[in-house]
N, C-alpha and C positions, 0 to 999 in steps of 0.2 A: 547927583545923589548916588550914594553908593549902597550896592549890593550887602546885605549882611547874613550870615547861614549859621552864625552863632547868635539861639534865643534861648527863651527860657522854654524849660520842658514842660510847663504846662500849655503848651501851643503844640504837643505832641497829643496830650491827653485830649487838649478839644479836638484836633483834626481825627485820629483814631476813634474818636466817642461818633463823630458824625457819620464815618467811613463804616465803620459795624454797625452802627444805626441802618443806614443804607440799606446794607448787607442781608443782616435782619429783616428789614421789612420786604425788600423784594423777593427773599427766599418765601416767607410767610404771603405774597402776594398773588406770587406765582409758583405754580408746577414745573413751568418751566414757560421762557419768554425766548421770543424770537428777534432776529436781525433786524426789524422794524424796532421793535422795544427799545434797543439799545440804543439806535442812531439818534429816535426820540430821546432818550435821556442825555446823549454826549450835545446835542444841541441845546437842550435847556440849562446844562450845567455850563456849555464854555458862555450862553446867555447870562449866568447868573452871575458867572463872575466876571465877566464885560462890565456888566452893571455895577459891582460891586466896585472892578478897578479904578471906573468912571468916577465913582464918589470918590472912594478913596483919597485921586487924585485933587479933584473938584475941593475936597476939606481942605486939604492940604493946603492946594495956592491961594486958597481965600482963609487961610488962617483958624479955621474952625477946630480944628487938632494938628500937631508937628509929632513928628519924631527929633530926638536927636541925628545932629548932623551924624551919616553916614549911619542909621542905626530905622532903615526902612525893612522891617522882620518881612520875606520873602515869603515864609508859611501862612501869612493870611493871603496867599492869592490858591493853594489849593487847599486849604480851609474852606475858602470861599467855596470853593466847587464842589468840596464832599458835602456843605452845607447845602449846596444846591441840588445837590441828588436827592438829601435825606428830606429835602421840599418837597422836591416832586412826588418821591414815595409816600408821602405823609398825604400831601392834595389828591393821589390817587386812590391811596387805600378807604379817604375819608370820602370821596368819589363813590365806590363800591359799597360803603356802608348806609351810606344818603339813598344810591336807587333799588338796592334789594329788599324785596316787600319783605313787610313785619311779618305777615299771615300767610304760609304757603297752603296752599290749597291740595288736598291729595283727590279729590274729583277729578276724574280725567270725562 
């Protein structure tokens, strides 16, 4: 199967939508994040898209979706991974809104 790096550009727009998505939410997340932060998210994304190449492939040889011969679009594998960032910042943020109380209390 071959390689192909000519697609169509709306496979720019989703990958960019997810990437600024990202962007977005972890600036508005964080102040600023630390070397932990990160490592955490480089392992959930090459995770995400482990899984995702897994299907991918898995469709593939049982016939579930093809490509055209020699027409395997390369951009859905980091697609896949900006997708998987703007996961993670999505489950984190909604994390932070789930355990901060409704009622802050100003009694000390």
């Amino acid at each position: 199967m071959e390689l192909v790096f000519n697609f169509n550009s709306s496979w720019y727009i989703v990958f960019f939508g997810f990437i600024s998505s990202w962007v977005v939410m972890m600036l508005l997340r964080h102040k600023n994040f630390g070397k932990k932060e990160l490592v955490e998210q480089v392992f959930v994304g090459v995770g995400g898209l482990t899984t995702c190449v897994l299907m991918e492939l898995f469709a593939i040889s049982t016939g579930l979706w093809g490509y055209p011969t020699g027409n395997w679009p390369v951009i859905l594998w980091p697609t896949y991974f900006a997708g998987t960032l703007f996961g993670y910042q999505l489950f984190r943020s909604i994390e932070i809104v789930l355990h901060r109380p409704i009622f802050k209390s100003n009694v000390r």
